[in-house]
NUROMI-342591 format. One record per residue (C-alpha): residue in one letter; x negated, y negated, z. Coordinates in steps of 0.001 Angstrom, whole numbers. Layout:
REM NUROMI-342591
SITE residuo      xx      yy      zz
SITE       a       X       Y       Z
...
***
This chain:
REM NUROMI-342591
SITE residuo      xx      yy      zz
SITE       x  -44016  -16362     816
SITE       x  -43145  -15573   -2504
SITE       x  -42983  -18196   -5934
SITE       x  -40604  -18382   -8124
SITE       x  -41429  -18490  -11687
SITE       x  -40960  -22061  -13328
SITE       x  -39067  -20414  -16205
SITE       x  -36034  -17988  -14593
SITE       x  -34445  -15754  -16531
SITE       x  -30252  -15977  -17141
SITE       x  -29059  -14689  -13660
SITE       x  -26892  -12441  -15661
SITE       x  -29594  -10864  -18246
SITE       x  -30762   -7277  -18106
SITE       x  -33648   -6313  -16300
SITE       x  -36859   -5539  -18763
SITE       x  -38742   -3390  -16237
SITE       x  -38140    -301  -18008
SITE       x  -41106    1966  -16817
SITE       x  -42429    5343  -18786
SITE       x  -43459    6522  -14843
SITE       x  -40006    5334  -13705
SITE       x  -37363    6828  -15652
SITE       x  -34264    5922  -13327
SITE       x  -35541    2252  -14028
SITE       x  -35071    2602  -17415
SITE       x  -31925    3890  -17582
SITE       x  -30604    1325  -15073
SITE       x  -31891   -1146  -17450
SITE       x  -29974     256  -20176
SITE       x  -26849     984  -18077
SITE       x  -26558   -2324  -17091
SITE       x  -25315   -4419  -19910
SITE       x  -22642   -2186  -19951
SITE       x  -21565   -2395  -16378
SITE       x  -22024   -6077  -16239
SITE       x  -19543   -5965  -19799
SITE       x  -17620   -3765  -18371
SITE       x  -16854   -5573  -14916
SITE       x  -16352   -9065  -17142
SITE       x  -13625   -7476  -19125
SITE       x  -12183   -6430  -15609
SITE       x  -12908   -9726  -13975
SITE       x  -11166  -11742  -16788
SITE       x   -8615  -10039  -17982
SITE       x   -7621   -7728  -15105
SITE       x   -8259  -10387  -11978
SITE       x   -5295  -12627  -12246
SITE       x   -3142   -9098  -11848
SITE       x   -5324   -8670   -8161
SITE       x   -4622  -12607   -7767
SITE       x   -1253  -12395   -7458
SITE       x   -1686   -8719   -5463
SITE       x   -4328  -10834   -3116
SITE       x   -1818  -13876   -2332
SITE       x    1562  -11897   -1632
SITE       x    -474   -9356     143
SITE       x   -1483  -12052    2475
SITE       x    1789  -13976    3096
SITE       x    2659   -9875    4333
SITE       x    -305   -9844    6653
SITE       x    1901  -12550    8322
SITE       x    5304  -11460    7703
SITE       x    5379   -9740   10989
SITE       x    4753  -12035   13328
SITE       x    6797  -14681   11302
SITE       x    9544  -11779   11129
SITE       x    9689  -11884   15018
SITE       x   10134  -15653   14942
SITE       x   12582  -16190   12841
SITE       x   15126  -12956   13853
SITE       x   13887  -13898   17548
SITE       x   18211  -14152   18457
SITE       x   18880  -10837   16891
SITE       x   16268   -8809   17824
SITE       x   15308   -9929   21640
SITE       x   18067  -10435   24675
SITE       x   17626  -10861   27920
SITE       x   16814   -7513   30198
SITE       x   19734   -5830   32032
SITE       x   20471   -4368   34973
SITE       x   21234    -642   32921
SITE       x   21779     144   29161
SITE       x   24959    1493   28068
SITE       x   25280    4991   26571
SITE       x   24355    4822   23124
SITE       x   27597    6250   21508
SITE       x   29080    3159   22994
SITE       x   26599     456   21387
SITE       x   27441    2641   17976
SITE       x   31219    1965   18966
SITE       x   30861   -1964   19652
SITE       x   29197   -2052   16058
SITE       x   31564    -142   13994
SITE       x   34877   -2181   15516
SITE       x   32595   -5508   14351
SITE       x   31482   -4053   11220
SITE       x   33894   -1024   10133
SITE       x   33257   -1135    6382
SITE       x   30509    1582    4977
SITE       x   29387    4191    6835
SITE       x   26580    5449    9724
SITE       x   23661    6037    8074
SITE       x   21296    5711   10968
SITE       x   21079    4667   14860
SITE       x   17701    2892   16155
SITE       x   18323    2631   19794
SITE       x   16626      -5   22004
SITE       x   13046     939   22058
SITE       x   11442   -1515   24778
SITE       x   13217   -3799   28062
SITE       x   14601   -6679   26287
SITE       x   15001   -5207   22712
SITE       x   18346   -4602   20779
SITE       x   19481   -1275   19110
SITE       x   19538   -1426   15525
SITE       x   23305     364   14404
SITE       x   22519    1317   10975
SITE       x   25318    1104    7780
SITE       x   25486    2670    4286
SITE       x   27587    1294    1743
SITE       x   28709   -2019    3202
SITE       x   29831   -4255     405
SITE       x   27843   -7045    -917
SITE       x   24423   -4833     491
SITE       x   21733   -3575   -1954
SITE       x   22478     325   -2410
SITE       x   18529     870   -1310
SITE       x   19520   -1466    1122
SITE       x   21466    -878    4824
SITE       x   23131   -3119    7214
SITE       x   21321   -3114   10414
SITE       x   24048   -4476   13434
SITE       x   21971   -5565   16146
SITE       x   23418   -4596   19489
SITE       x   22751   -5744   23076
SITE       x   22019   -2398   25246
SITE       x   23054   -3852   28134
SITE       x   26492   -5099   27821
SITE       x   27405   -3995   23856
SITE       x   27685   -7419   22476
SITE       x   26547   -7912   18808
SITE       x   24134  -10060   18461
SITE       x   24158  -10343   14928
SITE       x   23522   -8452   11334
SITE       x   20623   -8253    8473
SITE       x   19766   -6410    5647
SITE       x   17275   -3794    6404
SITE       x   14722   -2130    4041
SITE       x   12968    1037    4115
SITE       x   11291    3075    7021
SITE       x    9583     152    8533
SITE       x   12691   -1759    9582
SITE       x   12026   -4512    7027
SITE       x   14495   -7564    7720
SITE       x   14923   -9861    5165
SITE       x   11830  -12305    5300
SITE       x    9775   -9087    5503
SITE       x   11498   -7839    2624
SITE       x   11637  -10110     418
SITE       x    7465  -10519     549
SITE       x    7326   -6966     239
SITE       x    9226   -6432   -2979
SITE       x    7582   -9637   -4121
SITE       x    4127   -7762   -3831
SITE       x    5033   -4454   -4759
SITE       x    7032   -5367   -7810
SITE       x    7650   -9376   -8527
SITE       x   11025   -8558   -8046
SITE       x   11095   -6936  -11326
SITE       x   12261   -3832  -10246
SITE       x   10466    -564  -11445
SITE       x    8955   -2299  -14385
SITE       x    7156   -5063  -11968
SITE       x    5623   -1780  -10435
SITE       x    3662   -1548  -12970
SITE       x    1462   -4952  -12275
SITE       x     786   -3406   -8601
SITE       x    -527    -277   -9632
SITE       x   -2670   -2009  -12512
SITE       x   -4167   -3972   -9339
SITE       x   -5034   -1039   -7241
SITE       x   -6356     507  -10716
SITE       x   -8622   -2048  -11538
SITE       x   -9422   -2950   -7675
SITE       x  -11906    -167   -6777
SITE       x  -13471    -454  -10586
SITE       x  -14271   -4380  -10007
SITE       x  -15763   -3941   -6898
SITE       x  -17907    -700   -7691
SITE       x  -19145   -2625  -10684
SITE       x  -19823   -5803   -8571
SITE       x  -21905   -3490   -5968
SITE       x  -23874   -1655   -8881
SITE       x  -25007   -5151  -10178
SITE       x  -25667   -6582   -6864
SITE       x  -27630   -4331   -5869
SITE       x  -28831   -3565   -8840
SITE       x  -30958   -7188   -8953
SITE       x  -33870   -8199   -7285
SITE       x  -33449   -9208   -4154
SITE       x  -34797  -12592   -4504
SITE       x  -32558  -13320   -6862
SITE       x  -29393  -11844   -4768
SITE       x  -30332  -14774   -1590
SITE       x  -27806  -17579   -1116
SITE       x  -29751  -19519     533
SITE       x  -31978  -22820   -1602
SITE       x  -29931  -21624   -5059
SITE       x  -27885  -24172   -7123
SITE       x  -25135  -24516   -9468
SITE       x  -24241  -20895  -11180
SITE       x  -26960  -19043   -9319
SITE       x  -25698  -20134   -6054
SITE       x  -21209  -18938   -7658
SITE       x  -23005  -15611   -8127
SITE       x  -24825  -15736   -4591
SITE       x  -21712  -16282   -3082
SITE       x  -19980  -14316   -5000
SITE       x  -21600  -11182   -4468
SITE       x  -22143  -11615    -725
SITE       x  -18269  -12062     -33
SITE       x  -17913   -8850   -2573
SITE       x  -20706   -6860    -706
SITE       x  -18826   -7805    2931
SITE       x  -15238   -6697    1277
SITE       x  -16654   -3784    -530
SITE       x  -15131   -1143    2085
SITE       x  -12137   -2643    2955
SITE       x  -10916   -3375   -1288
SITE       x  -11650     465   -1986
SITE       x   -9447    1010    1000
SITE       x   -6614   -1154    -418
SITE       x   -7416     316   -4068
SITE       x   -7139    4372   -2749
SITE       x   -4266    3543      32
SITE       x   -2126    1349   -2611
SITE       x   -2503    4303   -5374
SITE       x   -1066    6720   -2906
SITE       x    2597    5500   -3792
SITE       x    2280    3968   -6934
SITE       x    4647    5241  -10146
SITE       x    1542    7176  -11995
SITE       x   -1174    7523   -9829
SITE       x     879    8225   -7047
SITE       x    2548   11337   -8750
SITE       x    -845   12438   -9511
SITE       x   -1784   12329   -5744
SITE       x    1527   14343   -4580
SITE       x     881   16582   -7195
SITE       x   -2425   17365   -6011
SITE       x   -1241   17501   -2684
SITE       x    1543   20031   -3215
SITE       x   -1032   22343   -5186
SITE       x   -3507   22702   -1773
SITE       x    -729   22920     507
SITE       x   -1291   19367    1850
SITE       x    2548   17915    1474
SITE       x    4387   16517    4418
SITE       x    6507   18906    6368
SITE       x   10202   18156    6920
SITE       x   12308   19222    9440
SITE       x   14914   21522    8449
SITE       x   18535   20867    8692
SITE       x   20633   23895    7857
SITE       x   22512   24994   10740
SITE       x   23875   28502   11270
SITE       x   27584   28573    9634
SITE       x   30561   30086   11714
SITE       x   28006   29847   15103
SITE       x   29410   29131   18018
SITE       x   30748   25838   18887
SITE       x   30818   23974   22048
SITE       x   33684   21582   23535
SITE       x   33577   18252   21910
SITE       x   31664   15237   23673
SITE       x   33149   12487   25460
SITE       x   32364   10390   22277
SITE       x   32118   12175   19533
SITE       x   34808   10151   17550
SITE       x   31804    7542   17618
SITE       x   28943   10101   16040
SITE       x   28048   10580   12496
SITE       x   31233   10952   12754
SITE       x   31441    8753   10321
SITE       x   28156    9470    8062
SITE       x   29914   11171    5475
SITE       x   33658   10246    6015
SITE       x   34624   13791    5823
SITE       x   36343   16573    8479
SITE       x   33595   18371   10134
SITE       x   33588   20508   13528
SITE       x   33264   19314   17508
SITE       x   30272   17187   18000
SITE       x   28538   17111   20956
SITE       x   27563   13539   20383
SITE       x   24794   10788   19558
SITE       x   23848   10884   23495
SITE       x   24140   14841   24089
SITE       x   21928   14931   20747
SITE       x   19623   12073   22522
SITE       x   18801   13991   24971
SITE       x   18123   17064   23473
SITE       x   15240   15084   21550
SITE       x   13901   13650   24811
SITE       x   13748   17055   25945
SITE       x   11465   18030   22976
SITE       x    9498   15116   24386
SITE       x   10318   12681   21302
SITE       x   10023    9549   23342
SITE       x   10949    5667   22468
SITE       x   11063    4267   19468
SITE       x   13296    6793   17845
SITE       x   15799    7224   15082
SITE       x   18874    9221   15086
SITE       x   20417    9874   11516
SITE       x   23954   12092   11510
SITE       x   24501   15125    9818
SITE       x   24749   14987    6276
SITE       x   27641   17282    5568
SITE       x   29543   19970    7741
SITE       x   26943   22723    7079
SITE       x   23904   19943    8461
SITE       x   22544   18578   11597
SITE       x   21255   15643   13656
SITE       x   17752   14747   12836
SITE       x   16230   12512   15597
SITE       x   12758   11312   14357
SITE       x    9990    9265   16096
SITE       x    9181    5724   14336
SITE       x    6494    4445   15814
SITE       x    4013    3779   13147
SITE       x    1077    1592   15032
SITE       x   -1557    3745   16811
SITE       x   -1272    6690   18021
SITE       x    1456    7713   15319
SITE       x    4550    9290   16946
SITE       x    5639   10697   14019
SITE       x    7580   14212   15449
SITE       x   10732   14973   14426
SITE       x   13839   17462   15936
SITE       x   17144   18843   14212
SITE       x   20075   19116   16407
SITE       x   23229   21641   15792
SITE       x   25973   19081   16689
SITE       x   28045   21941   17659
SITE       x   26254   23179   20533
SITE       x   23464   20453   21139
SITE       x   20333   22745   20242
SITE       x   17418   22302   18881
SITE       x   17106   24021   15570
SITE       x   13851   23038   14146
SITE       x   11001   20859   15927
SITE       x    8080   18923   13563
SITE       x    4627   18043   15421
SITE       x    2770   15207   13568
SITE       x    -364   17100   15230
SITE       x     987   20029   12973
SITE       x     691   17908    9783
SITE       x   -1978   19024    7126
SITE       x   -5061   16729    6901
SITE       x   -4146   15120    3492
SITE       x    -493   14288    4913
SITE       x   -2031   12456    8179
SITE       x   -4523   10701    6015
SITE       x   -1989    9669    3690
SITE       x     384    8371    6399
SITE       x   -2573    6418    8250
SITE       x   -3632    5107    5090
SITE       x    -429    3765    4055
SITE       x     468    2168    7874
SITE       x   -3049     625    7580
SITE       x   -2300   -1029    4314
SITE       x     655   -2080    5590
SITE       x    -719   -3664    8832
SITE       x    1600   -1401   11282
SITE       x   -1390    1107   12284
SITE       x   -3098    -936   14548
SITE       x    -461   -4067   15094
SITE       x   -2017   -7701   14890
SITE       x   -5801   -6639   14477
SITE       x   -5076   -5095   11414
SITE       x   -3054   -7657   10104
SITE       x   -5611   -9741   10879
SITE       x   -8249   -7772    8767
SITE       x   -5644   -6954    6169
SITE       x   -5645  -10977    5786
SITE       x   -9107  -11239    5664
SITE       x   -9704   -8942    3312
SITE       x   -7008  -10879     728
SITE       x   -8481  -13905    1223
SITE       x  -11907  -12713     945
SITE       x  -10529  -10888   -2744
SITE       x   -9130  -14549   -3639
SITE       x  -12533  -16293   -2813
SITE       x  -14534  -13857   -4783
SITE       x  -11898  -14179   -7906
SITE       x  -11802  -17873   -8285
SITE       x  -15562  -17694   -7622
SITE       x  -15523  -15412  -10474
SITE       x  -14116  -17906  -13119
SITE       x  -15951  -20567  -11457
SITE       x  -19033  -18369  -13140
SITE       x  -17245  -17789  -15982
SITE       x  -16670  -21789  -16789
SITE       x  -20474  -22353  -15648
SITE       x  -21672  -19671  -18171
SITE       x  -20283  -21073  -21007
SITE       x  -23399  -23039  -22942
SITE       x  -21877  -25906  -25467
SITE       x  -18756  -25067  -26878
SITE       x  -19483  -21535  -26289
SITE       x  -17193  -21859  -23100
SITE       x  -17151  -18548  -20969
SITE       x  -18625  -16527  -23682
SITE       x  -18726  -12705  -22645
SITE       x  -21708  -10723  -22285
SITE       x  -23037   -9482  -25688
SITE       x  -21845   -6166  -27320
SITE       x  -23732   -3567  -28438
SITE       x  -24816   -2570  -24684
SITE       x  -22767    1099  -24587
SITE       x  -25810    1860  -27680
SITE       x  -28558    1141  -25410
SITE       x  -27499    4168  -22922
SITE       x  -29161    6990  -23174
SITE       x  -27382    9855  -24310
SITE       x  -28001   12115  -21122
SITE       x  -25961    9402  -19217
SITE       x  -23432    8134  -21759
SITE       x  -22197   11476  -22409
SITE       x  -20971   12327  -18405
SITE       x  -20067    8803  -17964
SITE       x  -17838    8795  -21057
SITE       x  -16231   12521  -19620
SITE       x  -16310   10691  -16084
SITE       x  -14072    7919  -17063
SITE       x  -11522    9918  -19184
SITE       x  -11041   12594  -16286
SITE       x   -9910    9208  -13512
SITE       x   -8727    7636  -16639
SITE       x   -6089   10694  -17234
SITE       x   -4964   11087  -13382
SITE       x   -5104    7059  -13186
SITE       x   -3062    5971  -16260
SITE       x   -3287    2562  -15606
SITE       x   -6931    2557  -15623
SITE       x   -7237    4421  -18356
SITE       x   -5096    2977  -20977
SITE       x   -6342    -761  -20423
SITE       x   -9873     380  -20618
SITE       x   -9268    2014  -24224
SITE       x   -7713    -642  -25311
SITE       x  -10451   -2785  -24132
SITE       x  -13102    -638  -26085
SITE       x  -10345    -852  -28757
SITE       x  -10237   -4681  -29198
SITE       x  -14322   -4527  -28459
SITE       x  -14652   -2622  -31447
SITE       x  -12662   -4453  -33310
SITE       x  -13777   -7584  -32694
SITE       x  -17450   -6491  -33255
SITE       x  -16934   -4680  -36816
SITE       x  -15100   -8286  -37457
SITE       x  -17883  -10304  -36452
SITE       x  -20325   -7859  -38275
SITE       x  -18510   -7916  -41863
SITE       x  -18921  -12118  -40734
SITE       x  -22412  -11365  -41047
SITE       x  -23054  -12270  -37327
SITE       x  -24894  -10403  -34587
SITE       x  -22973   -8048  -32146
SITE       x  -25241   -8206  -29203
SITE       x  -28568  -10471  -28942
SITE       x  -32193   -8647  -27679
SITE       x  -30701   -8662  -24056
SITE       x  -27931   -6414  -25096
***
């Protein structure tokens, strides 16, 4: 049983156990202020950026399900006796919605589902944006029409939470707020593991602790529990952010890891076969302009069930004259089907087959990680994590300014940790932490440029407070 002193130290002041026969002791010691600085600064200034990251990405945790509820009429019918060809669901949509043009066809991928029609260029629809008709498979009644966003299939509800997380709805600009958050994200809760850790371990129990002790108990034991699954979200959610991102695909396309596309070129002046019984109805109508016989959305169909591309699938028309079909798996939950086939619409061949199998490493990873983040990888259990994780982040960040308001002594309200603590570091580890941080800090810009300007205000505030005549850091520092 052990005894706690009557006297405890400040649960946030340095350890003193510097040791001449333990040197990795004493540099922790002196490493620590700065860490536990360092991880303020982020907690303060950077957490109310991963507040708002934490809350929207838990309202899109839910926005599946909820999606299913509330487009239940458009996106569910009752099951048929056969489905119709799909050139003649494409047909019912086009003589209910004939403005724009066929960007995309997403037939029925389950008994009971509707095929998605998909339209470019409708009026009053965001240019990123396309109209998805919903059509019954079994008798071609239209069952309704939403905005759709992005690979996923995002209807409106969906979207609106996405954008809302990725950007505020600030466009590109509001991008900038995510990719702080995914920045800062992995920083905070490195930091948060260092110090936890780093204490002794009676002092890191829960259990028989009061007031602040027991905010930074708590607080560290939801962090240590989250600590996998927030450098997830940091790495995944950098993968197609503005800066960080481009670093990554750069990076990518100098090993040879980029995602492989399926070539569309087909062979000009080749042979052409007869037209198809509905190739008035085909992509036909992507571009608006002449092009050759078409064998047809079904003949092209079932060329790509041939190649063993089974349900869900997405059929996209040629581009021009000169391109062809591309029919690409969609299913994004686990396992990925992810192949993809080009078509010559001319003759109904396959031109060029893509195996996810045949995917580089990097370009897998990268297209688990991102389904994960999303939730789609493994359906409602990892929605169900993805939520947990969020709401665990938003526990540990108003626990954090909990601490902060509990710290403050008088009318020294939340008073940061003293300065001074980077000049306790020896030189042996300042020197390749300093090169350390300004490598990440270069290929994560939005890591780097707070952090100087952190150190930049730190400074400043210090050589203020010193011409003042006041101390910059007391003997804990």
């Amino acid at each position: 049983m052990s005894v706690e002193p009557a006297v405890r130290p400040p649960d946030d002041a340095p350890d003193t156990g510097r040791s001449e026969t333990n040197p990795a002791r004493g540099a922790w010691s002196s490493l620590r202020p700065l860490v536990l600085r360092l991880h303020f600064y982020a907690g303060v200034l950077v957490a109310p950026f991963l507040l708002v990251a934490a809350v929207t990405g838990l309202l899109y945790a839910g926005s599946y399900q909820a999606e299913r509820i509330v487009y239940a009429d458009e996106l569910r019918v009752p099951v048929g006796a056969a489905e119709l060809p799909v050139s003649r669901q494409v047909s019912a949509a086009r003589e209910a919605y004939p403005q724009g043009t066929l960007s995309a066809v997403r037939p029925s991928p389950e008994a009971g589902a509707t095929t998605r029609v998909l339209l470019a260029g409708v009026p009053g629809v965001e240019a990123t944006h396309t109209l998805a008709v919903f059509v019954d498979p079994y008798t071609g009644e239209v069952t309704g029409a939403l905005e759709q966003y992005g690979a996923g299939g995002a209807l409106p509800l969906r979207t609106w939470i996405d954008e809302f997380h990725r950007d505020l709805h600030l466009g590109q600009t509001g991008r900038l707020y995510s990719e702080l958050a995914a920045s800062w994200l992995w920083v905070t809760a490195a930091g948060g593991l260092v110090l936890w850790f780093g204490r002794r371990r009676a002092r890191r129990k829960l259990r028989g602790t009061t007031g602040r002790r027991r905010t930074l108990s708590l607080h560290g034991t939801v962090g240590v529990w989250a600590a996998i699954g927030l450098f997830f979200l940091s790495a995944t959610g950098l993968t197609w952010s503005t800066y960080a991102g481009g670093s990554i695909a750069d990076l990518r396309e100098a090993v040879g890891q980029t995602t492989p596309v399926v070539s569309t070129a087909v062979v000009p002046g080749g042979a052409h076969a007869a037209p198809g019984e509905h190739a008035e109805h085909t992509g036909s109508g992507g571009q608006g302009g002449t092009r050759g016989p078409d064998v047809g959305v079904d003949a092209v169909l079932d060329a790509a069930r041939a190649e063993r591309l089974n349900d869900p699938v997405e059929i996209v028309p040629p581009a021009d004259p000169s391109s062809a079909y591309v029919v690409r798996q969609i299913q994004r939950s686990w396992p990925e089907k992810q192949d993809a086939v080009a078509v010559d619409p001319a003759t109904g061949e396959v031109t060029d087959v893509v195996r996810f199998a045949d995917y580089p490493l990097l370009a897998k990873l990268s297209r688990w990680g991102i389904d994960a983040h999303t939730g789609a990888l493994f359906g409602l259990a990892n929605q169900i994590v993805l939520a947990a994780l969020t709401a665990a982040l938003i526990v540990m960040i108003l626990l954090g300014y909990r601490m902060w308001w509990q710290r403050g002594r008088g009318s020294a309200f939340g008073r940061p940790t003293p300065r001074g603590a980077w000049a306790k570091v020896p030189p042996y580890v300042l020197v390749p932490l300093m090169a350390g941080v300004a490598v990440v800090g270069y290929f994560v810009p939005l890591l780097g440029v707070p952090l100087a300007l952190f150190l930049a205000v730190d400074v400043a505030l210090g050589e203020v407070a010193y011409r003042r005549g006041r101390r910059t850091y007391d003997s804990a520092g």
